[in-house]
C-alpha positions as CSV (number, residue, x, y, z in Angstrom):
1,X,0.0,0.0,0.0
2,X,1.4,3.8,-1.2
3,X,0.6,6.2,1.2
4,X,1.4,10.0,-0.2
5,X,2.7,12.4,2.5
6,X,3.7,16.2,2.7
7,X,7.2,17.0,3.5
8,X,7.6,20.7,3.1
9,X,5.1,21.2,0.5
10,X,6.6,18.2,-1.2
11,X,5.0,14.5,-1.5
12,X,6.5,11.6,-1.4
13,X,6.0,7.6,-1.3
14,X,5.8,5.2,1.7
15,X,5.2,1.8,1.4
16,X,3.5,-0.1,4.3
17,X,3.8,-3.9,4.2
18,X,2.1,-5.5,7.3
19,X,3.0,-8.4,9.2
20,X,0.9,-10.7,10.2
21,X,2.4,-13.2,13.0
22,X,1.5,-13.4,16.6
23,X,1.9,-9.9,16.8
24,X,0.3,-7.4,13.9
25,X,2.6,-4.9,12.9
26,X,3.3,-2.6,9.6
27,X,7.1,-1.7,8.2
28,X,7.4,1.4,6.4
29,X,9.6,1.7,3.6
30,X,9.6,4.9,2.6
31,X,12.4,7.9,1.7
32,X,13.1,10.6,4.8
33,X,10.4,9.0,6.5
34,X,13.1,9.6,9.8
35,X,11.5,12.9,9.8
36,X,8.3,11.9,11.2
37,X,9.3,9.1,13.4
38,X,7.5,10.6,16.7
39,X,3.9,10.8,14.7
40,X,4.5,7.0,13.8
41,X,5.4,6.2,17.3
42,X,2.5,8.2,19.0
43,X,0.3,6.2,16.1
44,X,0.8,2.9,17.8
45,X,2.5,3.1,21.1
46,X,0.8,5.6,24.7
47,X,4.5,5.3,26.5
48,X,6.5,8.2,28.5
49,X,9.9,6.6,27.9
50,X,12.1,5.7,25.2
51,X,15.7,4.0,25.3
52,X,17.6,4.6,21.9
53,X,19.5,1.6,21.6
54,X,22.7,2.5,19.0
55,X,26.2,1.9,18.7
56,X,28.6,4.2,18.5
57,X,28.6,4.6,14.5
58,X,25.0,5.5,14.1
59,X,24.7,7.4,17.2
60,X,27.6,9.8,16.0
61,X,24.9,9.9,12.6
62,X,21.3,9.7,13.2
63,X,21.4,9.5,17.9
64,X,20.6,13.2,18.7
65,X,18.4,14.0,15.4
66,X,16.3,10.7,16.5
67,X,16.0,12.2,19.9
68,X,14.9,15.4,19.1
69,X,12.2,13.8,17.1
70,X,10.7,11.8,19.8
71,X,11.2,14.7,22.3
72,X,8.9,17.2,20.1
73,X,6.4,14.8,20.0
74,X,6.6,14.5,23.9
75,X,8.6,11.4,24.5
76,X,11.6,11.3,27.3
77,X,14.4,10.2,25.7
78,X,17.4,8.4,26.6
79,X,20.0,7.5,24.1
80,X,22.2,3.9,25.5
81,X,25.1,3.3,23.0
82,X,27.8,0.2,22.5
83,X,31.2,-0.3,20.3
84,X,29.9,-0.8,17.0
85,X,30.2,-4.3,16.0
86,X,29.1,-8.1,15.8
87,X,32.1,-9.2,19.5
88,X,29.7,-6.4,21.0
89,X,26.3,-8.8,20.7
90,X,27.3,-10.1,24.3
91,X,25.8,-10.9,27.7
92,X,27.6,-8.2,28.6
93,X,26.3,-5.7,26.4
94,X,22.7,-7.0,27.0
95,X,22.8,-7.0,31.0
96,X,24.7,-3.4,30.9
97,X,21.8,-2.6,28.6
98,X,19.1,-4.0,30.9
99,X,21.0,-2.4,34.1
100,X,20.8,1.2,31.7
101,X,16.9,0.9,31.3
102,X,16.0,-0.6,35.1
103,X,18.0,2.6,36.2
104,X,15.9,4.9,34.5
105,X,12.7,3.5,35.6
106,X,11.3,2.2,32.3
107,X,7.7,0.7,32.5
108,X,6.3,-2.0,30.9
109,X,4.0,0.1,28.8
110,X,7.0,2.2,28.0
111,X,9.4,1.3,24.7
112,X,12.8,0.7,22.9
113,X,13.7,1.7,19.8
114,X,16.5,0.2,18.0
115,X,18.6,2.7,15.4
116,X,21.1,0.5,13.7
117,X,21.9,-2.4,11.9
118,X,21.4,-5.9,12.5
119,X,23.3,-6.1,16.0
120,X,21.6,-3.7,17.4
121,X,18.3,-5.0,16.8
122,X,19.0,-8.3,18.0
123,X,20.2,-6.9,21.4
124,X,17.5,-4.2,21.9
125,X,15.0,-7.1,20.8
126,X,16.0,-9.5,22.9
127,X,16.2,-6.8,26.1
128,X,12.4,-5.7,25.0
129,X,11.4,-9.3,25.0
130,X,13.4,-10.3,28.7
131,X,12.7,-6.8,30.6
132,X,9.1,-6.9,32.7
133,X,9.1,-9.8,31.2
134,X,8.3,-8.2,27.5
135,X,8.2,-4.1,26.7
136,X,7.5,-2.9,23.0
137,X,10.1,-2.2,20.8
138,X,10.7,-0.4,17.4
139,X,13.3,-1.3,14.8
140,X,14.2,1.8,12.9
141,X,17.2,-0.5,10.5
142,X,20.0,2.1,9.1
143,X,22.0,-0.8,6.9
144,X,20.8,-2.6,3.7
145,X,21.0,-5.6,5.8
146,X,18.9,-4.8,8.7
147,X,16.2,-3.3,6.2
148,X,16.2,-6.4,4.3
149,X,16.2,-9.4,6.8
150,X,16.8,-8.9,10.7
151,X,14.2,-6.3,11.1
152,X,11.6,-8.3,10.2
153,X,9.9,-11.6,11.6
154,X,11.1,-11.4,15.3
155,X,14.3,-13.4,15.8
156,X,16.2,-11.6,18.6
157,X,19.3,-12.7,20.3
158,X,22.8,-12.7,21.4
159,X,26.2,-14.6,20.6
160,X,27.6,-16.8,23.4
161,X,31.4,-18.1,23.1
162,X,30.1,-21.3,22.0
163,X,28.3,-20.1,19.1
164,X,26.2,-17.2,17.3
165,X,22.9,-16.5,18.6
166,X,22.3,-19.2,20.8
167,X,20.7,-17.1,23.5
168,X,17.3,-15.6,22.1
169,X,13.9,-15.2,21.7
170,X,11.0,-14.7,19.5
171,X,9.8,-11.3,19.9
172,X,8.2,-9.3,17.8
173,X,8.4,-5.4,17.2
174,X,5.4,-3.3,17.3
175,X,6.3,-1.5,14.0
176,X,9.5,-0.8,11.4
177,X,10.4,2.3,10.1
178,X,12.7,1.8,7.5
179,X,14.0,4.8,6.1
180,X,15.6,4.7,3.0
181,X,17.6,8.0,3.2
182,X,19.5,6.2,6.2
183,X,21.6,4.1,3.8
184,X,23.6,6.9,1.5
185,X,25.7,7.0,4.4
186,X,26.5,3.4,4.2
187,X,30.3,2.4,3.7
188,X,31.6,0.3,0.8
189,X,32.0,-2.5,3.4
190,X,28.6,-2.1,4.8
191,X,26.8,-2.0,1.1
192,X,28.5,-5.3,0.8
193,X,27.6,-6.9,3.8
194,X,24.3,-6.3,3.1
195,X,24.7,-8.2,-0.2
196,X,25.8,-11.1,1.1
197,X,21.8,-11.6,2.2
198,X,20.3,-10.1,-1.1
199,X,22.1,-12.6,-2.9
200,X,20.6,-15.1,-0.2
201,X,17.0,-13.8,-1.2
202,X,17.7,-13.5,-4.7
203,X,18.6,-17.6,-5.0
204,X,15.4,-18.2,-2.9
205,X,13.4,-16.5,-4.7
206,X,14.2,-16.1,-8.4
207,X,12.6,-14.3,-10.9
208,X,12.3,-10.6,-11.5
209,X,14.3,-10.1,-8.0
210,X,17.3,-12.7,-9.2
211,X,17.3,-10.9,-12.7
212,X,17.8,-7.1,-11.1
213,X,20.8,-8.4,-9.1
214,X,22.0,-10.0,-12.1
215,X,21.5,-6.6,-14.1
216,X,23.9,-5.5,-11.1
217,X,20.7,-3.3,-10.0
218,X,21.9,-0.4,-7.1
219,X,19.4,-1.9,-3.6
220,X,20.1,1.5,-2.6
221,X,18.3,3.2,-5.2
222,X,16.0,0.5,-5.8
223,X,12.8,0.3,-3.3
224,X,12.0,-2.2,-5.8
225,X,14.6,-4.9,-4.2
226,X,14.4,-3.7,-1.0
227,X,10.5,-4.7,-1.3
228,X,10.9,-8.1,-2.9
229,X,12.9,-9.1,0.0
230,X,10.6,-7.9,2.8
231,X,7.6,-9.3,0.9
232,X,9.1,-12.6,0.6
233,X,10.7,-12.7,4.6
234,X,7.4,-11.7,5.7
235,X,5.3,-14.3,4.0
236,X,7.5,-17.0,5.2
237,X,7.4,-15.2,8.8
238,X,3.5,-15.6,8.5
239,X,3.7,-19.1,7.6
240,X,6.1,-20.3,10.0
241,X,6.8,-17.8,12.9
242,X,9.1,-19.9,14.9
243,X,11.1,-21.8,12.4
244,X,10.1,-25.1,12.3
245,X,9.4,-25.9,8.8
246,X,10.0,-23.3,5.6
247,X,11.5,-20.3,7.8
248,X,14.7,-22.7,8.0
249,X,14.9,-22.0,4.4
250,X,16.1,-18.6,5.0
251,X,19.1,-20.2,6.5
252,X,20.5,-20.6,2.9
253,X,24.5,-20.1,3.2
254,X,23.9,-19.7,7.4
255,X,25.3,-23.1,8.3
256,X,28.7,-22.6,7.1
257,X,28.5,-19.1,7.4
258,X,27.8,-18.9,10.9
259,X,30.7,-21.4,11.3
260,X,33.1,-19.5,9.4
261,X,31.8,-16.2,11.6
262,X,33.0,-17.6,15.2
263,X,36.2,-19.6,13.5
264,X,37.2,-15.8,12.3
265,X,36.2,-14.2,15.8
266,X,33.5,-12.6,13.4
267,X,36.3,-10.5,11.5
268,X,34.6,-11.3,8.6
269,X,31.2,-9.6,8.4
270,X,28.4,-12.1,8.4
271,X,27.0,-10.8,4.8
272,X,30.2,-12.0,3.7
273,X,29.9,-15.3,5.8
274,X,26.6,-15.8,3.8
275,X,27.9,-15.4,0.6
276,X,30.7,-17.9,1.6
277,X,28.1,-20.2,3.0
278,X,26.2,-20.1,-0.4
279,X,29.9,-20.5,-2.4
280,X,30.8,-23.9,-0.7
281,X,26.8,-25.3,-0.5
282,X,26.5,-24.6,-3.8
283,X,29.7,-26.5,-5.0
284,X,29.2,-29.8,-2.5
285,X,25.0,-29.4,-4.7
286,X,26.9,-29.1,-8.2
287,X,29.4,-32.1,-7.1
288,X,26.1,-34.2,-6.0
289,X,24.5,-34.0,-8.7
290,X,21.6,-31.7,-6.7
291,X,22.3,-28.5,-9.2
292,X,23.1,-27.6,-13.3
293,X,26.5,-26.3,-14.2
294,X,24.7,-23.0,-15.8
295,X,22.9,-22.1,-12.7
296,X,26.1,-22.5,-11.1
297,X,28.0,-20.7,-13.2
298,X,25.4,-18.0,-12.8
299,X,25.6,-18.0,-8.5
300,X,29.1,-18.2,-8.7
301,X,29.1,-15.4,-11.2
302,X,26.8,-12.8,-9.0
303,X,29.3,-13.7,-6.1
304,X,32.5,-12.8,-7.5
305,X,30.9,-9.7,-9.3
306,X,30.3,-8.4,-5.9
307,X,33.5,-9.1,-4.9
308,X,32.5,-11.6,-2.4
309,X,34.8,-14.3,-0.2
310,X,34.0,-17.9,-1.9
311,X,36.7,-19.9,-0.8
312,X,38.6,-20.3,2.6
313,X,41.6,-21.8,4.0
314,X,39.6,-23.5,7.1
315,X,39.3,-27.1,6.1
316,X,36.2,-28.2,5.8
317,X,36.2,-30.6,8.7
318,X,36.8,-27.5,10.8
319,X,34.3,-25.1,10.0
320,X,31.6,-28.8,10.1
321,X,33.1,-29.1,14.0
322,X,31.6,-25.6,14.7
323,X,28.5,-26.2,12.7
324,X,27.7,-28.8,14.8
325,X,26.8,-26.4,17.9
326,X,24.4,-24.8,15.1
327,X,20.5,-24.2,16.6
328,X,19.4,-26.1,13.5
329,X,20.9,-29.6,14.5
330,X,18.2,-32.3,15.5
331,X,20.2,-34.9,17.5
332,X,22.5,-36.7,15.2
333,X,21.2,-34.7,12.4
334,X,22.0,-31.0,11.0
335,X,19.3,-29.5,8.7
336,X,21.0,-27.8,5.4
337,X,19.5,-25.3,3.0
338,X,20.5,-27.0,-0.5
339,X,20.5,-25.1,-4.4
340,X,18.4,-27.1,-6.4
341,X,18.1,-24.3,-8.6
342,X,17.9,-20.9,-8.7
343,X,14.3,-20.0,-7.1
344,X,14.2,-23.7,-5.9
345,X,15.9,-24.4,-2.6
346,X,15.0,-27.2,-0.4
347,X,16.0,-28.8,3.2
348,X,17.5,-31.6,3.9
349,X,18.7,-33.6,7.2
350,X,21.7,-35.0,7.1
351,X,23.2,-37.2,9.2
352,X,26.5,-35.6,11.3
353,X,28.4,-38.4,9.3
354,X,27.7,-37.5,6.1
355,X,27.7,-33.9,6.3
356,X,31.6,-33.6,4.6
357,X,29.1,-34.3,1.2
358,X,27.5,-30.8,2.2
359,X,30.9,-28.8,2.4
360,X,33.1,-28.1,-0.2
361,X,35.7,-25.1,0.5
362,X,37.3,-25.1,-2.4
């Protein structure tokens, strides 16, 4: 649904897709929508208190503006901020985080907001869904990869030494205001990361969204993209909230990827991990038998093109080692996304002992 607003005598779009899961909700997709983020709060949320949860790159960018916002339209703000970054998506980080809103007296009918990328939401989501035993929250996603995937559908979490987001919840927010605007600050290495999961959505998806990221199509420029990737998330959100059938499918590249994110002490960014992931799934499906040379060709094609990581120096039996804490094992099985074909991926549960069929890092 369009929506036409004024902005200084101006109009412009806004998209509203809405979710439908255990709790309704609508993202907004829109360009300088930022600007008006206290009426959309004051739309769906009667709270006194707001915790900006940042880190210390987007704080330095959009904190104070944000605040201003929310206090003209008559919220009391507090801004809590962490070192940018995935070793930051700690316990520590969450209880300081929870210590920061119990000592300013937040309520249960009061809110979060979360102003970054995907770290930051899965902290300040999984804070919302622990304090008072659940508060609302808003994801407001400043990276293309928080616009595209973690804002949406609810997963929240944080990393423990053992492996990546193994303490969590699902929570959902109570709206996203994705902003647009908010990514022309982006870094080269940020784009990127973020293209590690279009590339994810394009394979799952196909079609017209697969053929714009073949045509190298800018997702910065292109609310087109952005959209095909929400749409699609959110309709396997509202068929499988809690990942136990389809929504595993959006695990395409993860196993590996996640693997390759703690071997690394998660100096690669986990776009890139994805994009890895896909590189060595998609080799160990062409070896099998499981997927055609041309629509390998054409993966593997779109992954260097972006410049993206598809082979490592961990050996396989390493990076299957760390898989094997992964939240998607079932006993003495591991579940694995596998390229059947580009728009066709299916599951498949392997056996631990068989899983060296599965990875291919070179």
């Amino acid at each position: 649904m369009l929506k036409k607003l004024p902005e200084n005598g101006k109009g412009y779009t806004m998209k509203t897709i809405k979710v439908n899961a255990s709790k309704t909700y609508d993202i907004l997709l829109g360009n300088g929508i930022i600007d008006k983020i206290g009426t959309y709060l004051k739309e769906i949320i009667v709270c006194k208190k707001i915790v900006i949860v940042t880190d210390t790159n987007v704080n330095k960018l959009y904190g104070e503006n944000v605040a201003t916002k929310l206090k003209e339209s008559g919220f009391e703000v507090f801004i809590y901020e962490f070192l940018a970054g995935e070793k930051s998506k700690n316990s520590a980080t969450y209880l300081e985080l929870i210590a920061f809103i119990a000592k300013n007296h937040l309520q249960r009918s009061d809110c979060l907001l979360a102003l970054g990328g995907g770290v930051v939401g899965d902290i300040t989501g999984f804070a919302a869904a622990t304090y008072m035993r659940g508060i609302k929250y808003i994801q407001v996603p400043t990276t293309l990869l928080s616009i595209i995937d973690s804002s949406v559908g609810g997963k929240t979490g944080i990393d423990l030494p053992e492996g990546k987001n193994l303490l969590g919840a699902f929570y959902q927010p109570d709206r996203v205001i994705a902003d647009t605007k908010l990514l022309t600050t982006l870094p080269y290495e940020e784009v990127k990361n973020g293209k590690g999961e279009l590339i994810k959505y394009g394979i799952l998806l196909g079609g017209e969204l697969w053929e714009l990221i073949e045509q190298c199509e800018d997702p910065l420029k292109s609310e087109k993209m952005l959209s095909l990737c929400i749409n699609y998330k959110r309709d396997i959100v509202e068929a499988d909230e809690h990942e136990n059938s389809v929504r595993k499918l959006l695990n395409l590249g993860h196993t590996a990827g996640h693997a390759i994110e703690k071997l690394t002490n998660y100096v690669l960014p986990h776009g890139e991990c994805v994009a890895l992931g896909i590189a060595i799934i998609i080799r160990a499906s062409l070896k099998r038998g499981d997927l055609s040379l041309t629509s390998y060709n054409k993966i593997m094609s779109v992954l260097v093109a972006e410049n993206m990581p598809i082979t490592t120096e961990i050996d396989e039996k390493t990076i299957i080692d760390a898989a094997l804490n992964d939240k998607k094992r079932q006993g003495n099985e591991l579940t694995m996304v596998v390229v059947k074909d580009i728009g066709k991926c299916v599951m498949e549960n392997v056996p631990i002992e068989k899983l060296g069929e599965y990875f291919i890092c070179r």
